[in-house]
C-alpha positions in Angstrom: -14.5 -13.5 -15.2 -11.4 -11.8 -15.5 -8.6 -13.8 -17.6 -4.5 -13.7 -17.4 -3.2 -12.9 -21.3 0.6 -12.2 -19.4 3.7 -13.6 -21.1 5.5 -15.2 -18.5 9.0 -14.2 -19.6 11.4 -13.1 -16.4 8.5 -13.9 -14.0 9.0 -15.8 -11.1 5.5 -17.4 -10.6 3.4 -19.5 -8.3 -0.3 -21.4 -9.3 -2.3 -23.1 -6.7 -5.7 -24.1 -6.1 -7.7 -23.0 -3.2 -11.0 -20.8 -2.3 -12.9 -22.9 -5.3 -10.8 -20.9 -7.3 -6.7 -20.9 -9.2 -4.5 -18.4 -7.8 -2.1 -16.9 -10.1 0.9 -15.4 -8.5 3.8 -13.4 -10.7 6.5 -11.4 -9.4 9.8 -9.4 -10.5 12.7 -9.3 -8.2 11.5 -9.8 -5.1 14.0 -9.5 -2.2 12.7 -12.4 -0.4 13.7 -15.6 -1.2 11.0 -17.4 0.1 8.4 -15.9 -0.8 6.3 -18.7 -2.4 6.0 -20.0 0.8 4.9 -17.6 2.5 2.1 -17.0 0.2 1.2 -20.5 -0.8 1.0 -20.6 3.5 -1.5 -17.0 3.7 -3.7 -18.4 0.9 -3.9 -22.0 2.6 -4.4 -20.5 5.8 -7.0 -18.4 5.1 -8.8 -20.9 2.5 -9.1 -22.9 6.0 -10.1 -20.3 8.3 -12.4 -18.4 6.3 -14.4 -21.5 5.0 -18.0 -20.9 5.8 -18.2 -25.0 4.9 -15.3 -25.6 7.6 -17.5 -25.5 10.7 -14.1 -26.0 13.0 -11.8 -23.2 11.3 -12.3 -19.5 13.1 -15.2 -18.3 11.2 -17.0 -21.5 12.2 -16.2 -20.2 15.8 -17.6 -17.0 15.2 -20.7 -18.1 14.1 -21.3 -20.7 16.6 -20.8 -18.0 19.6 -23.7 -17.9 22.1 -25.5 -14.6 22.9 -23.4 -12.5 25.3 -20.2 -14.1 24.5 -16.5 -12.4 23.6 -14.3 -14.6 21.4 -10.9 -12.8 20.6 -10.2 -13.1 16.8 -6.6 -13.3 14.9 -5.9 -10.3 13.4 -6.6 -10.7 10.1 -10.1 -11.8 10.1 -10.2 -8.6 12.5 -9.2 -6.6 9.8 -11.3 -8.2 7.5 -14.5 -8.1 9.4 -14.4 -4.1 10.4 -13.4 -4.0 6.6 -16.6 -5.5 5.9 -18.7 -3.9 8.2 -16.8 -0.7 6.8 -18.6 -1.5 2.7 -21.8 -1.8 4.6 -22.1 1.2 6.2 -21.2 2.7 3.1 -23.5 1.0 0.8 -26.3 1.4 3.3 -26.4 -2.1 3.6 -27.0 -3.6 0.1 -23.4 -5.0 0.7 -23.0 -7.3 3.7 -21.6 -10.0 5.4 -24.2 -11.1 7.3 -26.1 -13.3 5.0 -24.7 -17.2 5.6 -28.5 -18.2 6.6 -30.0 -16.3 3.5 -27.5 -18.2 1.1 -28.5 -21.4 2.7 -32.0 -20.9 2.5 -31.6 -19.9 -1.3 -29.4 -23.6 -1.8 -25.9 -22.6 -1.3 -25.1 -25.3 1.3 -22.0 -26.2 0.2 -19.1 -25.6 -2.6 -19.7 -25.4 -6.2 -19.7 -27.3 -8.3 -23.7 -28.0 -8.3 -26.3 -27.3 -10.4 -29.5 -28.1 -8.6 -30.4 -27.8 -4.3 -33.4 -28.6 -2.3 -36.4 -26.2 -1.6 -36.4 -25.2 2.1 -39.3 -25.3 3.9 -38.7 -22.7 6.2 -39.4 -19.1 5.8 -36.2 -17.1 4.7 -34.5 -15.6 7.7 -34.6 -12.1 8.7 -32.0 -9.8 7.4 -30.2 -7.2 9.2 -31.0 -3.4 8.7 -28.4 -1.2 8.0 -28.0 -0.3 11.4 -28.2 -3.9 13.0 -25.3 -6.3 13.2 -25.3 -9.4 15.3 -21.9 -8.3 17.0 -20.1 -5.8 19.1 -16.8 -4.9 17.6 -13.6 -3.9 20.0 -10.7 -2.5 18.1 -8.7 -2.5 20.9 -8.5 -5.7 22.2 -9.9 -7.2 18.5 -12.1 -8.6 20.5 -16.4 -9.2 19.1 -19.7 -9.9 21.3 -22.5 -11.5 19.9 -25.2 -9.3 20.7 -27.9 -11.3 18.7 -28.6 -14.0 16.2 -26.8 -14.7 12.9 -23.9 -15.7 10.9 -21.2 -14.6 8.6 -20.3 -15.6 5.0 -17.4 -13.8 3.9 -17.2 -15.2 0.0 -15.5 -12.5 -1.9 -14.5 -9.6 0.2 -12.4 -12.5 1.6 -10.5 -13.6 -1.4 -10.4 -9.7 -1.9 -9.0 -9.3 0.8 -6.7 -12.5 0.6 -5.1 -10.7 -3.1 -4.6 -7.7 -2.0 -2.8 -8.1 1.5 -0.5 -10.7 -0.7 0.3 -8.5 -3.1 0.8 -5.1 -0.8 3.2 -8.0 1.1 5.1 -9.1 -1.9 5.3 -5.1 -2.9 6.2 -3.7 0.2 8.3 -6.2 2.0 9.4 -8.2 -0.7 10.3 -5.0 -2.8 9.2 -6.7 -6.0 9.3 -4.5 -8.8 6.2 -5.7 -10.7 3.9 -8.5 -9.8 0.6 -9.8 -10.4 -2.0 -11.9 -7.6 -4.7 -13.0 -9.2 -7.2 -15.0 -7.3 -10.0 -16.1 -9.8 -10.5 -13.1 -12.0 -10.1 -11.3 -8.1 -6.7 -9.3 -9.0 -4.1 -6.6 -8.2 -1.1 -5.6 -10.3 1.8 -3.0 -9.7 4.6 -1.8 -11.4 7.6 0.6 -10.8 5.9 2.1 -13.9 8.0 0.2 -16.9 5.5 -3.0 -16.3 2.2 -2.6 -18.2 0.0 -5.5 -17.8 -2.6 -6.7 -20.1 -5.3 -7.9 -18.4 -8.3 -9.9 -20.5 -12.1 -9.9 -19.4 -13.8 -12.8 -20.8 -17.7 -13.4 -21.9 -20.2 -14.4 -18.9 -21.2 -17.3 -20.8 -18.1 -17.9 -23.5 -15.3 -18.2 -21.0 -13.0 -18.2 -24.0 -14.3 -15.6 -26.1 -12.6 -12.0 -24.7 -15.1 -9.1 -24.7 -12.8 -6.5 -23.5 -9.0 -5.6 -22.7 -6.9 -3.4 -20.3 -3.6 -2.2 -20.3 -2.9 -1.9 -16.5 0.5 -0.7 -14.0 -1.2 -0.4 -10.7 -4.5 -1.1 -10.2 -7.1 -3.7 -8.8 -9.9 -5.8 -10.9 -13.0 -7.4 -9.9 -15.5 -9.2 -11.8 -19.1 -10.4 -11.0 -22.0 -11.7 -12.4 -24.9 -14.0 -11.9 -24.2 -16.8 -14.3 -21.1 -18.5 -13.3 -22.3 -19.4 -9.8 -25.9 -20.0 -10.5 -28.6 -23.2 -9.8 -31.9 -24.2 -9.9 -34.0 -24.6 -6.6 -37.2 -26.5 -7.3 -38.5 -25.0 -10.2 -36.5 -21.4 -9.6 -33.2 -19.7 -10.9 -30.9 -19.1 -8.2 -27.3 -17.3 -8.0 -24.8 -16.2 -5.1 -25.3 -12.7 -5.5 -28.0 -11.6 -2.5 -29.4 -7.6 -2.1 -28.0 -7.2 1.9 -31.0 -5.5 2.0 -33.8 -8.5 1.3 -31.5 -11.3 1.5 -32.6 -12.0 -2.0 -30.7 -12.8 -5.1 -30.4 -9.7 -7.5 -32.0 -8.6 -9.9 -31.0 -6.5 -12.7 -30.7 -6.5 -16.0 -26.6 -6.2 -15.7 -25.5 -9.7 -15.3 -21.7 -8.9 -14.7 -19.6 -6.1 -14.0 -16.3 -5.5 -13.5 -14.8 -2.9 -11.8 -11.4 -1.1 -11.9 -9.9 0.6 -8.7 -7.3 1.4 -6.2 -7.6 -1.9 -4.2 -9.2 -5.2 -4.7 -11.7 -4.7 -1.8 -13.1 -1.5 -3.4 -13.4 -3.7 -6.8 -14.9 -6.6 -5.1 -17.4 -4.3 -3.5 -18.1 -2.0 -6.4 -18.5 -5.2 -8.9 -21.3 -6.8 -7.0 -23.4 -3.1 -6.4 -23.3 -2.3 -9.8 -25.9 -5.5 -10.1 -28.1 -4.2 -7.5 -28.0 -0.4 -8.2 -27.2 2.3 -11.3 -23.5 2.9 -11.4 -23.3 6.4 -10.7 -24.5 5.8 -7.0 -21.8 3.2 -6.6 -19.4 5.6 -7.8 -20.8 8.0 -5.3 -19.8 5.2 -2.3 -16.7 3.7 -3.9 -13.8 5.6 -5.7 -13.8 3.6 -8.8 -11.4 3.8 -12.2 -14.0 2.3 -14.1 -16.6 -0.1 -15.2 -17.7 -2.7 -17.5 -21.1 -4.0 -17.5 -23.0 -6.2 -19.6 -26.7 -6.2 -20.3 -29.0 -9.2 -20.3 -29.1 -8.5 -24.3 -25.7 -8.6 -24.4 -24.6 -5.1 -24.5 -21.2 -3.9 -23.7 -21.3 -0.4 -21.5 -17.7 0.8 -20.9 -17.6 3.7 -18.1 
């Protein structure tokens, strides 16, 4: 995952936990005083919303909505959803969120920590084509339809989301000159240009041993990889990352990437398909800065 190595000198800066993950907010002279609050309350509020294992917040709504049923939705998880929909057309479906039922079937019933889950007995749902979703979508009145069976898991296109609409926020509005939202190795950092940032990226299995460094003023990071949210289901290996395509985990011999880019949804995106396909076709779908993956044998590849 992707590790802070930021002196903290003339930062004002806010830590919480939330998402199964720390946040790591840093900002310089932002023009609204409040500003913790406001996004202490956006992270909370969307750590309860969003929560596939919160079957009362909004997303639990959504996924509990009969056949031929509208349900209005806020705005952001609006956003978020046509934003989602948005990296699946574009990855011809090998990204999407439309696999709640797959993870569950694979053992991830509920939040990590865990290291073992029970064998299903059931067959492993059917997964959408690329063409298929399970709702209608109405920009207009942000309004969906279920149209058919299944559910949504968000998981890290919504903390994606969640850094980067904090940190255009903080940026924009709060006219900070530099700043930093780091969500779990999930970040995005910007500068008036006299802020570099150093930004580590640490081993897959030695968090505390650094593989690799950047020297950053506005960009976006992502990390993924199959090790750190991984478990054994009867006697097989299991791991969050599932091919939208099979609804099975992925396999590859990269076992993290991280990817560099204009936003944190684009690296969130691009992170997880460079374990499913060669890198060159994700940089064909996603603009990226660049990559770093590591091999199974433990080799470096900096793109």
């Amino acid at each position: 995952m992707t590790a802070k190595l930021e002196e903290r000198n003339g930062l004002d800066i806010l830590t919480m936990e939330a998402m199964n993950s720390t946040f790591y907010i840093a900002v310089s002279d932002c023009k609204i005083s409040n500003w913790k609050e406001v996004i202490f309350g956006w992270i909370n509020y969307v750590d309860r919303e969003w929560s596939r294992f919160n079957s009362d917040n909004e997303l639990g709504m959504v996924n509990k909505l009969p056949i031929g049923e509208t349900m209005a939705l806020s705005p952001p998880l609006f956003d978020v959803l046509d934003k989602a929909g948005f990296y699946r057309e574009k990855s011809t479906g090998l990204f999407s969120p439309y696999l709640l039922p797959q993870l569950e079937y694979h053992g991830y019933q509920h939040s990590f920590p865990f290291t073992t889950s029970k064998k299903v007995n059931t067959g492993m749902p059917n997964v959408y084509n690329e063409e298929g979703s399970p709702f209608q979508f109405h920009s207009f009145t942000r309004t969906i339809k279920r149209i058919s069976e299944g559910k949504i898991d968000l998981g890290g296109i919504g903390k994606g989301y969640t850094v980067q609409a904090a940190a255009n926020w903080l940026k924009h509005f709060g006219n900070s000159t530099s700043g930093i939202v780091d969500g779990g190795g999930d970040l995005t950092v910007w500068s008036n240009g006299q802020k570099e940032w150093r930004i580590g990226v640490s081993h897959p299995y030695k968090h505390n041993l650094e593989i690799a460094q950047f020297r950053l003023k506005n960009a976006s990071i992502a990390t993924s990889n199959v090790i750190f949210r991984s478990w054994t289901q009867g006697n097989q290996k299991k791991h969050h990352v599932l091919n939208g395509r099979t609804g099975l985990p992925v396999e590859s011999n990269i076992i993290q990437a991280t990817a560099i880019t204009g936003n944190c949804l684009d690296a969130e995106v691009a992170a997880k398909l460079c374990l499913m396909v060669e890198s060159h076709k994700v940089k064909e779908q996603i603009p990226v800065h660049s990559l770093l993956l590591i091999t199974d044998d433990g080799k470096i590849i900096n793109e």
